[in-house]
Structures are given as C-alpha cells and as structure tokens.
C-alpha positions as CSV (number, residue, x, y, z in Angstrom):
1,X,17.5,24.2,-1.0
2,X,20.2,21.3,-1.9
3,X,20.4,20.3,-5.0
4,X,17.4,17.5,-6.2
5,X,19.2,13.8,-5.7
6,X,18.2,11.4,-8.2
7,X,18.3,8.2,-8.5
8,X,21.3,5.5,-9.3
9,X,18.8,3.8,-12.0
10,X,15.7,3.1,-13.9
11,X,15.2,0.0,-11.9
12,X,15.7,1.7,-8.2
13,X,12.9,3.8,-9.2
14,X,11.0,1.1,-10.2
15,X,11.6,-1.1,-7.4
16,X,10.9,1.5,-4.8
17,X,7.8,2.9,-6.7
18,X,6.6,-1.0,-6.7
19,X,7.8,-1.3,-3.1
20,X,5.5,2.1,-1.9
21,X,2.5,0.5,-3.4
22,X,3.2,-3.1,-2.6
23,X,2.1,-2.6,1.0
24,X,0.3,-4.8,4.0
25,X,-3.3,-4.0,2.2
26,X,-2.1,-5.2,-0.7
27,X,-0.6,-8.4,0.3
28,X,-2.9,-10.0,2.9
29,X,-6.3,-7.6,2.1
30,X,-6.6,-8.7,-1.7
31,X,-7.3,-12.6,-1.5
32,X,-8.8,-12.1,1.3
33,X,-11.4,-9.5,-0.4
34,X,-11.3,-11.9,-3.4
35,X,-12.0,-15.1,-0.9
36,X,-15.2,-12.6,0.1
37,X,-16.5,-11.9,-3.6
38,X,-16.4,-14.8,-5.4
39,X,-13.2,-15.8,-6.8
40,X,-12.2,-15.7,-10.1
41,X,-14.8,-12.7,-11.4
42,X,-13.8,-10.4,-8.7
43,X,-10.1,-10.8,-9.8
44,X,-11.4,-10.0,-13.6
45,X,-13.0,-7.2,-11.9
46,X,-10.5,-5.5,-10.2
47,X,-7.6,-6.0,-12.8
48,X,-10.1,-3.7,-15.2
49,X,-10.5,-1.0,-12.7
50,X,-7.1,-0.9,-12.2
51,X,-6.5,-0.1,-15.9
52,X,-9.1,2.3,-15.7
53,X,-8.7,4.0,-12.3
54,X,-4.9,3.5,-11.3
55,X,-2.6,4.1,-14.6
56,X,-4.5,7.3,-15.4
57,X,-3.9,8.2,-11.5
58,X,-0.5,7.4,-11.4
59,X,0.4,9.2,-14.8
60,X,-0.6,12.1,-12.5
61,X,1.4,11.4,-9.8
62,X,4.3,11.0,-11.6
63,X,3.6,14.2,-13.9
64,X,3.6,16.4,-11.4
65,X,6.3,15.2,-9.5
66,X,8.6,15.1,-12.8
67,X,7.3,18.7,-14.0
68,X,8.1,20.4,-10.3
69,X,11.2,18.6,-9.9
70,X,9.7,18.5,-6.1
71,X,7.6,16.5,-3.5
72,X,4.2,17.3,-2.5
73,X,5.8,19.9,-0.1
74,X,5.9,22.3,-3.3
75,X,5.4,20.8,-6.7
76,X,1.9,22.2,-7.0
77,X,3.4,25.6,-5.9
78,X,6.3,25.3,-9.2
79,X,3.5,24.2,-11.7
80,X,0.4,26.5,-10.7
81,X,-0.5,29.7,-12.3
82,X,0.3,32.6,-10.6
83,X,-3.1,33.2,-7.8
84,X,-4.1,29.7,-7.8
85,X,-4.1,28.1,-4.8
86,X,-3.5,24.4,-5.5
87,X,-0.5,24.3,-3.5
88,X,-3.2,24.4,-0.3
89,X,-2.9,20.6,-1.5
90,X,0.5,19.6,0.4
91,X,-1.7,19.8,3.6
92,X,-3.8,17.7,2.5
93,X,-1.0,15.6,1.3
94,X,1.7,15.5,4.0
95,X,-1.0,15.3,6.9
96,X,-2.2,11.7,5.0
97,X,1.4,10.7,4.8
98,X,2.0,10.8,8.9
99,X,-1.7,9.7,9.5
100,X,-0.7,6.7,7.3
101,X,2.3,6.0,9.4
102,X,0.2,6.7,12.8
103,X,-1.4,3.5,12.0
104,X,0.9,1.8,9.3
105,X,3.8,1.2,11.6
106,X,1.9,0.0,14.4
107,X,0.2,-3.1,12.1
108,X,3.6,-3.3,10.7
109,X,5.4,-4.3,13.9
110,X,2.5,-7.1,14.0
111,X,4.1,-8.6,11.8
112,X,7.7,-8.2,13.3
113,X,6.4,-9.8,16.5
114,X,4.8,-12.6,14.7
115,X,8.3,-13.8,12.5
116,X,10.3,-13.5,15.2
117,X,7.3,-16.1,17.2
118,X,7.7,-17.9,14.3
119,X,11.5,-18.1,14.3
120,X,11.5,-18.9,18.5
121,X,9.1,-21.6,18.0
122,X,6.8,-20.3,20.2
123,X,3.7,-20.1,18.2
124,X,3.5,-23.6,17.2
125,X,1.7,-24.3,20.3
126,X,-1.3,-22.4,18.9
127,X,-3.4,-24.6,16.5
128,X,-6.4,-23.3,16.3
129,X,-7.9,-19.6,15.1
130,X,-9.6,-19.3,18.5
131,X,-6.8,-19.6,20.3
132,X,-4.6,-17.7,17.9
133,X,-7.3,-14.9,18.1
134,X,-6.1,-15.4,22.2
135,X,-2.8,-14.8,21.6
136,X,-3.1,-12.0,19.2
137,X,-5.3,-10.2,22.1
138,X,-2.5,-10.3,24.6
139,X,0.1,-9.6,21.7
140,X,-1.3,-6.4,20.9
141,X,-2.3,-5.7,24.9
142,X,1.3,-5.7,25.9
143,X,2.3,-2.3,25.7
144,X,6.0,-2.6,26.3
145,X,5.9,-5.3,23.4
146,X,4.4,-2.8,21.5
147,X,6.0,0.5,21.9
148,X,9.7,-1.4,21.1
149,X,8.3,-3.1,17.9
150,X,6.7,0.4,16.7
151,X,10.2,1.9,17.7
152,X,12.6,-0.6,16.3
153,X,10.1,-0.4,12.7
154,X,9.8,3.7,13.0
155,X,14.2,3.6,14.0
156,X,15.1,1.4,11.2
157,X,13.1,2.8,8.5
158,X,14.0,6.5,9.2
159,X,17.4,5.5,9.4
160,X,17.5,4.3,6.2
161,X,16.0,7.2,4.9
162,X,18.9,9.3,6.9
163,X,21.3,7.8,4.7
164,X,20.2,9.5,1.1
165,X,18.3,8.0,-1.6
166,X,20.7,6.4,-3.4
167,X,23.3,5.1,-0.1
168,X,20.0,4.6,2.0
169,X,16.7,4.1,0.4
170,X,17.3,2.9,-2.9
171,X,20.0,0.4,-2.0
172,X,18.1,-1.1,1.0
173,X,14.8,-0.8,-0.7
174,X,15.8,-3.0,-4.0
175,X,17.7,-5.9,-1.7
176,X,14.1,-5.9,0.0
177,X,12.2,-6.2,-3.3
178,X,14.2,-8.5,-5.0
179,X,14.1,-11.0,-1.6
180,X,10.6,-10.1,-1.4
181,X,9.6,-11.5,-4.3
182,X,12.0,-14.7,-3.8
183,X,10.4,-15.4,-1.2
184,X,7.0,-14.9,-2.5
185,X,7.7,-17.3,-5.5
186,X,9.1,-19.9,-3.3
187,X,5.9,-19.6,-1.0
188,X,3.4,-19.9,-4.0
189,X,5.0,-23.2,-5.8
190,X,5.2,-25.0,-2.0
191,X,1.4,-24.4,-1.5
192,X,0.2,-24.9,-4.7
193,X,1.4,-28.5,-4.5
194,X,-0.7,-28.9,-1.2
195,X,-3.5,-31.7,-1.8
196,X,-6.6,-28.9,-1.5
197,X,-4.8,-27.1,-4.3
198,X,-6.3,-27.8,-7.0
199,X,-10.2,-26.8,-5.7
200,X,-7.9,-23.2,-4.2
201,X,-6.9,-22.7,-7.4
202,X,-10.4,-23.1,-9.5
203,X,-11.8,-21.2,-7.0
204,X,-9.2,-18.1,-7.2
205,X,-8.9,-18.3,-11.2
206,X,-11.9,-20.1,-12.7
207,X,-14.7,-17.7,-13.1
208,X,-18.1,-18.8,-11.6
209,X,-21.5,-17.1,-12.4
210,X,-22.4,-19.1,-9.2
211,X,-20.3,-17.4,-7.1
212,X,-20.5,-14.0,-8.7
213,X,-24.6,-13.8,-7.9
214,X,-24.0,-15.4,-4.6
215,X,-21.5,-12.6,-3.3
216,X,-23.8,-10.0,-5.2
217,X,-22.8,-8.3,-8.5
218,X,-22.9,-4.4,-7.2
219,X,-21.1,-5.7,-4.2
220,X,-18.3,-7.5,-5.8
221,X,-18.1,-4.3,-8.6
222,X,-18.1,-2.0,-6.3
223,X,-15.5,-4.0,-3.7
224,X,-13.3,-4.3,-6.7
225,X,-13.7,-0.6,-7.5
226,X,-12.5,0.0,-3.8
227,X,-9.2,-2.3,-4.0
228,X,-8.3,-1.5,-7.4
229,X,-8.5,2.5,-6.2
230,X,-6.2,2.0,-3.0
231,X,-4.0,-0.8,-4.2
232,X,-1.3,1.6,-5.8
233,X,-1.4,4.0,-2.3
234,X,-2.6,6.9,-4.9
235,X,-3.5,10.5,-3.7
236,X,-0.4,12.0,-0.9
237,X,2.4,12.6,-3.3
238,X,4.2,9.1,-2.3
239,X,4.4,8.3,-5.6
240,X,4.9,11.5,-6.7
241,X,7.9,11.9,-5.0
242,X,9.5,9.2,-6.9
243,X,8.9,11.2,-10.1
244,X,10.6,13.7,-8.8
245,X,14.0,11.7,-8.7
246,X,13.9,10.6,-12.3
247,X,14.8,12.0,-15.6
248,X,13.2,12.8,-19.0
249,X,14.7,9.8,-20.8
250,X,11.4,7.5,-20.3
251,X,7.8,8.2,-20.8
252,X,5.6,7.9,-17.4
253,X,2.6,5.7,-18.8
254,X,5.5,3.0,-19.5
255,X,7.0,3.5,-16.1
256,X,3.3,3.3,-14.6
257,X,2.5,0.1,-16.1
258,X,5.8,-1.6,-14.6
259,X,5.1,-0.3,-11.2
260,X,1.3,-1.8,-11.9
261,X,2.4,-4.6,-12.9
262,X,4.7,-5.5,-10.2
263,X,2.4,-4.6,-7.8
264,X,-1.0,-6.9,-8.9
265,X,2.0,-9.5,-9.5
266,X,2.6,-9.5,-6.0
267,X,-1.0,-9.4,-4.8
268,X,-2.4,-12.1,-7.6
269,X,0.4,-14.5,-6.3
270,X,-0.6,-13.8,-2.5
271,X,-3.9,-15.5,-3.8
272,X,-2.1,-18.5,-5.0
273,X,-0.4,-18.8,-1.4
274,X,-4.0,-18.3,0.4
275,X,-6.3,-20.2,-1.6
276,X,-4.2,-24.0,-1.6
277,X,-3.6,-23.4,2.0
278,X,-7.0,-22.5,2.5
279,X,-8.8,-25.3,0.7
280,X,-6.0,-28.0,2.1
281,X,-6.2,-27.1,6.0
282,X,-9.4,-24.8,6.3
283,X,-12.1,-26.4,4.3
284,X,-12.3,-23.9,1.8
285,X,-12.8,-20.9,4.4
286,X,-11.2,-18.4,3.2
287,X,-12.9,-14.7,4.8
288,X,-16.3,-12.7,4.6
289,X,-17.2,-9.6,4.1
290,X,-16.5,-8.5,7.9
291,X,-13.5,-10.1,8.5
292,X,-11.0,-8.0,5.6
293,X,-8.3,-7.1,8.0
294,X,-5.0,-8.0,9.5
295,X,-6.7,-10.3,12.1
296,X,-7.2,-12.8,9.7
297,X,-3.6,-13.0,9.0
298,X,-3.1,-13.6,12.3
299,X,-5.2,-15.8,13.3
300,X,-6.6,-17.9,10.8
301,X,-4.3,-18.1,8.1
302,X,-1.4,-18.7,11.3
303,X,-3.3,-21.6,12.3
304,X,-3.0,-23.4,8.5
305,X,0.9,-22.7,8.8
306,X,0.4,-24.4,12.1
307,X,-1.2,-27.6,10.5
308,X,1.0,-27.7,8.0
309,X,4.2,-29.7,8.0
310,X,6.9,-27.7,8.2
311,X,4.5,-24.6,9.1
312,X,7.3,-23.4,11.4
313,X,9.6,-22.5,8.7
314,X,6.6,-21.2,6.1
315,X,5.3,-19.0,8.7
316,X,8.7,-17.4,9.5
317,X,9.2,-17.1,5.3
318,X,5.6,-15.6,5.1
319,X,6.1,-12.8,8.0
320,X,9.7,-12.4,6.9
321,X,7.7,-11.7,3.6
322,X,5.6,-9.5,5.0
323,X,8.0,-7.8,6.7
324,X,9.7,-6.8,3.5
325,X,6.5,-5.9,2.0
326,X,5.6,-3.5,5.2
327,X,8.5,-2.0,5.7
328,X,9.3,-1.0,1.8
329,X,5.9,1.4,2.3
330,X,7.4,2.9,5.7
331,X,10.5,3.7,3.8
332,X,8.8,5.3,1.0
333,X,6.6,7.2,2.8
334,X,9.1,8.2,5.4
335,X,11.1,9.0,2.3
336,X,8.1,11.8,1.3
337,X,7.9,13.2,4.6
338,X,11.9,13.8,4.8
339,X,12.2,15.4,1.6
340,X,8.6,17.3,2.5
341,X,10.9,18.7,5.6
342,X,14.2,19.2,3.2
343,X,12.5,21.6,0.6
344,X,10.9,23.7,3.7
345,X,13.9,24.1,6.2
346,X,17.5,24.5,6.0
347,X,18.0,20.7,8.2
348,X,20.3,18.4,6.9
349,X,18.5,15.0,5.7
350,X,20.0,13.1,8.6
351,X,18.8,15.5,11.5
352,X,15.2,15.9,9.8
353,X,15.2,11.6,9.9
354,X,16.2,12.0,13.5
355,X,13.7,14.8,14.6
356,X,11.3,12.5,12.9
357,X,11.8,9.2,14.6
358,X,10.9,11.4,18.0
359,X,7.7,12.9,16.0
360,X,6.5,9.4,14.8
361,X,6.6,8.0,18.1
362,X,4.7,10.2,19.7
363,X,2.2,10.5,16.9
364,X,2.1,6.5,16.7
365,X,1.1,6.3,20.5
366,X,-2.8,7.1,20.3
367,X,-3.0,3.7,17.6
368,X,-0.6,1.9,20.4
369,X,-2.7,3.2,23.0
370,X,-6.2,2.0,21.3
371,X,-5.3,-1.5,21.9
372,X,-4.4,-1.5,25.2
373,X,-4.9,1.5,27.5
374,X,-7.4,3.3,25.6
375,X,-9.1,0.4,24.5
376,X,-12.3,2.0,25.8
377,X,-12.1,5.1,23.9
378,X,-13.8,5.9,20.4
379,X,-14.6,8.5,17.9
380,X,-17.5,7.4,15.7
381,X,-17.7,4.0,16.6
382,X,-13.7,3.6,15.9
383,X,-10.7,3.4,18.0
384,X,-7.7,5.6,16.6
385,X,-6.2,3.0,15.2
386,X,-9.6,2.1,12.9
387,X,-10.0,5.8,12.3
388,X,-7.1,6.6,11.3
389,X,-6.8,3.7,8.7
390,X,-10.2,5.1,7.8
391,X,-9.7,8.8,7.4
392,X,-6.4,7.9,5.0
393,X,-8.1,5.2,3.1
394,X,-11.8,6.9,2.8
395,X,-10.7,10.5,2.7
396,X,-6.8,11.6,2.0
397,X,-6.3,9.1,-0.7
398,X,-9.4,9.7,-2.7
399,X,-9.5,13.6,-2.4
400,X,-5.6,13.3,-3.1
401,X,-6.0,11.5,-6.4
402,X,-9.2,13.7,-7.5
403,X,-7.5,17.1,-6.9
404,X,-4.2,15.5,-8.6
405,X,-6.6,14.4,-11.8
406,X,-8.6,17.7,-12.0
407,X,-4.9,19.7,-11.7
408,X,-3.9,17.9,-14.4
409,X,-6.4,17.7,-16.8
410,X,-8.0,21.3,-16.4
411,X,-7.8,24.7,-17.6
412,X,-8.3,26.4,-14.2
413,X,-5.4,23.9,-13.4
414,X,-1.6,22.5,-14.5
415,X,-3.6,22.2,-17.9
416,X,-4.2,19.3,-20.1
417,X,-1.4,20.4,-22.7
418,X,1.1,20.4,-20.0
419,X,0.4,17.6,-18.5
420,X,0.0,15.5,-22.2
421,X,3.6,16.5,-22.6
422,X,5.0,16.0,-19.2
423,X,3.4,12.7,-19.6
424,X,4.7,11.4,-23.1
425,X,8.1,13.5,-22.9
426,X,10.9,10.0,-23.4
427,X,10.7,6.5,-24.6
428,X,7.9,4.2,-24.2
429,X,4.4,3.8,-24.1
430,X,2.6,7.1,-24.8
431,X,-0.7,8.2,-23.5
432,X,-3.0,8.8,-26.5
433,X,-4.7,12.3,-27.0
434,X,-8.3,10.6,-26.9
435,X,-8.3,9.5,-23.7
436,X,-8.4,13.6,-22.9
437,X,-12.6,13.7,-22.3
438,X,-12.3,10.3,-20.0
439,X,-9.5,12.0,-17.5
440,X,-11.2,15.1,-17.8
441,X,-15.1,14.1,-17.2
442,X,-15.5,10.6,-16.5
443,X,-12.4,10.0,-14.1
444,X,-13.2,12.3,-11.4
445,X,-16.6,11.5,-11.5
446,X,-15.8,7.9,-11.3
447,X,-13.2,8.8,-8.2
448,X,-16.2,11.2,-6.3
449,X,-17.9,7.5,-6.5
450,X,-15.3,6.4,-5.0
451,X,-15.0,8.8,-2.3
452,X,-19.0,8.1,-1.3
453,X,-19.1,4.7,-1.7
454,X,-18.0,3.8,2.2
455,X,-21.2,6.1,3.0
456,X,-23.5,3.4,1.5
457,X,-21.1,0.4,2.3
C-alpha cells in the first residue's frame, strides 16, 4: 500500500470534516424540522442531544481512524484482536457510503439545476409554490436534464478527489467552506432585516411552552433526537477517514467540538435565513411534519426568493450556497470510497476516481430513473430514491455508529483503555474517565432507540 497522505494542516482537516457533515440535510432539513416542532424548544432540544449523542460518536470515529492509520476499508482489521470479526464492519460501512451517493448526488444536481435557473432568469416567472411544485415535476422528469447534472456533480467531485488530498480535496474543499459560509453570513443579515423578521426570529429563538405542547413534547424530543443523531453523517467511516490523515499533536474531543460547532453554526444560521423570509413573504408558514424534504426548498421557500426584491440574485446566492454545502459531502465521501479502493488494490488514486465516476453513474441511475421512467415502481411503499435515503439514514448510519461505540468502549472490542488514550493522546480538551459507564451502557442503548424509532414514527 502507498504510504498514508496526511493532511497540509489542522484547519484542512477541520474544514473538510465540517464540510462532510455540513450536508443538504443539514442545511435545508433543520429549520424546516424546527419550523415543524415548535421553534425555539426544539432548537434547545436538539443542541443537548448533540452534546450527548454526536461528540461521544464522533470521538469514535475519529479514534479509530487515528489508531488504524486507515479508512473503514481496514481500520477495524489493524485495531481488533486477533479472531474477532469486527472488520465484517467495512461492509456495512462502504456499502452506506455508495448507497449515500446513489441518492446524494441525484438531490445534489437539484440544486445545480436550480442556481443555474436562478442565474438565467428563468425561474422568476414562477411565483407561486403551486406552480413551483409544476416546475419541479418536469425538472426532475427530464431525464436528459438529469443524467448530465448527476454526471457533471459525480465528474467534478471524483475529479477532485483524483488529484490527492492535499492538491485535490483539501485545497478545493476549504475555498468551498470558507465561500460557503460567506455567503451564508451575507444571506442571514439581508433577511433578518426583512419587515416579518422580527416575529421569524421570536419564533426560531424564543422559547414557547405554547408551541412546545402544541407540536407535542415526545414528538418534538424524539424529532430532535433524530436530527441531532444524523446531523454529523455519523456511522460509515466518513469521518473516520479524516482521522486517519491527522497526527497525534491534538486531542480528538477538541477536534470534535470544532467540527460540531461549525456544523450547528451552519444549520442554526439556515434558521435565521428561513424564518424572516418565512414570516415576511409566507405568513409565518414555515413546514409540517410531512413536508421535511428537498421539495420544500424548491418550491416554497423558491417562491419567497421570488417575492422578494432582488430574489433573483438571493436565490442564485442561496443555491450557489447550497451547492457548496452539497458538493463538500460528495467530496468527502467520494474521498472514503477512493481511499476504501486504495488500501485494497494496487490502482493508482487517479484511475480508482476514474473507474469510479463509471460505477456511480450506473449505480445513480435507479434514483434518476424513480423520478421519471420508473416512477411507477416501489419497494415498500418507496421509490429507490426514498429508499435508499431511508436504508442510509434509518439503518447504515445508526448500526454504523452503535458498532463503532460498542468497539470502542468494550472488552470483547478495541477496549475502553485503548480507546481513552487514542482519544486524549495531544493538546486540548480531554474526555474525562467518568463518562466510561455512559459510552459503555447508556449510549448504545440510547442509539438502539434511535435505530427503532422510524418503526413507531
């Protein structure tokens, strides 16, 4: 195998970890869950089960991919005992990573289509959600349209990748961040001086009992329990991989707070673009239970840029946004995939990208199809696009994150004492001994809940 590249510095990997979890879901699916649950108590919510579900998660991630020196392809494999079978996990881990792209690069060429409508002009004719809804039908009907966005997004991404971590992923990746949020600042101080901004505002920060009762207290707990589990993309190795690259010199709890933090920054200052918009131009609709998805991007939240003045030029800067924000998880998980292939065959970086831009496409084509050709077909209710968001959201990334938690922290595992160490090795924040019975008993149980909860949804 050639030898392990690293990283150019402590803020690529930081960057590029932030970038891997600051995704589509992220961006447009948390005020839109918050707009569904009440606000203010939901946020309060979800920050505390992010403290208490995705830090400790991550640590692991990060552990294992710093102790192995590998990706998901083989790190279990360096750190096992000799008989165990752990490593049975980089199955479970690098089939989530192209079922996530099977459907990720198909919503993320939505929102390719929809700058460049935005930058044409031709959009603007569009006012209302109904007749956005219209045009997002025939958008996603056109298969020609289609296939060429999911192979320009699927192209570009890999291409990057084909270029190194340092030359391709790393530099690309931090010009995208740093944009990214530039763009997301600028976005957030223009609507929160739209006249409905104040009433957005109480509504997304102020805390209401009101509220919280009406959208139902399990609901909203276990909603926030949901979005504060999937947020960080936890559970195929994609942040593991990024561990991988770094050195000893800093502590991984430190590193996982930063990568946290940049990430709920991003998604708590979507929330102050949605909710001013929302309570200037649509009345104080924001979304319902049902509606959490991309549509509502598309439609309704396309139809305030559309009242707005200047709308043109904020919905260009909000897909161009999203853009950024899309492609940053392609690259990082393209990034897992590649080095998945590099520690298993004797290919060169730029030929596995290469091979890989074929494979994607085809695999890509059942999601493509569902929308158009196949439209008819289901499994379960669920065209392939739906199912395969639901088989990685519902089943890789929870199982993922509980096997990673139970390697970590038991005997019959990496081992607790191994972990501890790989965990607190550098400077920085360190993970303190007693939090030992809560990663051991409580988290995994709190994951299995988790893992059932879309059972009883």
């Amino acid at each position: 195998m050639n030898q392990r590249e690293k990283f150019g510095s402590r803020l690529g990997f930081i960057l590029i970890s932030a970038g891997c979890a600051i995704g589509l879901g992220n961006v447009y699916r948390f005020p839109i869950i918050t707009g569904a649950y009440g606000g203010a108590f939901f946020v309060l919510i979800y920050l505390g089960f992010l403290i208490l579900l995705g830090l400790p998660v991550m640590c692991c991630e990060l552990a294992v991919g710093r102790g192995s020196q590998r990706s998901i392809a083989n790190s279990f494999e360096v750190l096992e005992k000799k008989g165990q079978k752990w490593h049975w996990m980089k199955y479970l881990g690098i089939g989530g990573n192209y079922l996530l792209m099977m459907c990720y690069t198909t919503i993320a060429s939505w929102m390719l289509i929809y700058f460049c409508k935005y930058v044409t002009g031709s959009i603007s004719v569009y006012k209302t959600a109904e007749e956005l809804g219209g045009l997002f039908g025939a958008t996603v009907s056109n298969l020609p349209l289609q296939l060429i966005s999911v192979a320009f997004t699927t192209v570009l991404c890999l291409l990057v990748c084909s270029f190194g971590l340092q030359k391709g992923v790393e530099r690309v990746t931090k010009v995208m961040m740093v944009i990214l949020f530039v763009l997301m600042i600028v976005l957030a101080v223009y609507c929160c001086t739209l006249d409905g901004a104040g009433e957005g505002l109480k509504f997304y920060l102020v805390p209401s009992l009101d509220k919280l009762k009406e959208a139902g207290v399990w609901t909203t707990i276990s909603a926030a329990m949901g979005q504060s589990f999937f947020t960080l993309s936890l559970g195929i190795g994609s942040i593991a991989i990024f561990g991988s690259y770094i050195g000893k010199d800093r502590s991984l709890l430190g590193e996982a707070v930063t990568i946290t933090a940049l990430d709920t920054s991003i998604a708590l200052m979507a929330g102050l673009i949605v909710f001013p918009a929302c309570f200037t131009y649509n009345g104080g609709q924001t979304a319902d239970a049902g509606s959490v998805g991309a549509t509502f991007l598309l439609t309704t939240l396309s139809s305030i840029f559309n009242s707005m003045p200047g709308g043109r030029i904020i919905g260009a800067l909000f897909f161009l946004f999203m853009i950024f924000a899309a492609y940053s998880t392609v690259i990082a998980v393209f990034e897992n995939i590649v080095s998945f292939w590099m520690e298993n065959t004797k290919l060169s970086r730029r030929t596995i990208s290469f091979i890989n831009m074929g494979l994607m496409m085809v695999l890509a084509l059942p999601a493509i199809f569902s929308l158009n050709i196949w439209g008819d077909i289901t499994i379960a209710g669920l065209g392939f696009l739906d199912l395969e968001d639901k088989l990685v959201s519902n089943l890789a990334l929870p199982v993922g994150s509980l096997l990673y938690v139970l390697f970590c922290t038991s005997r019959y595992g990496w081992g607790w004492d191994k972990f501890y160490a790989e965990v607190n090795t550098g400077n920085g924040l360190k993970l303190p001994k007693w939090l030992k019975p809560y990663m051991s008993y409580v988290l995994p149980v709190i994951i299995f809940i988790v893992l059932l909860m879309p059972l009883f949804g």
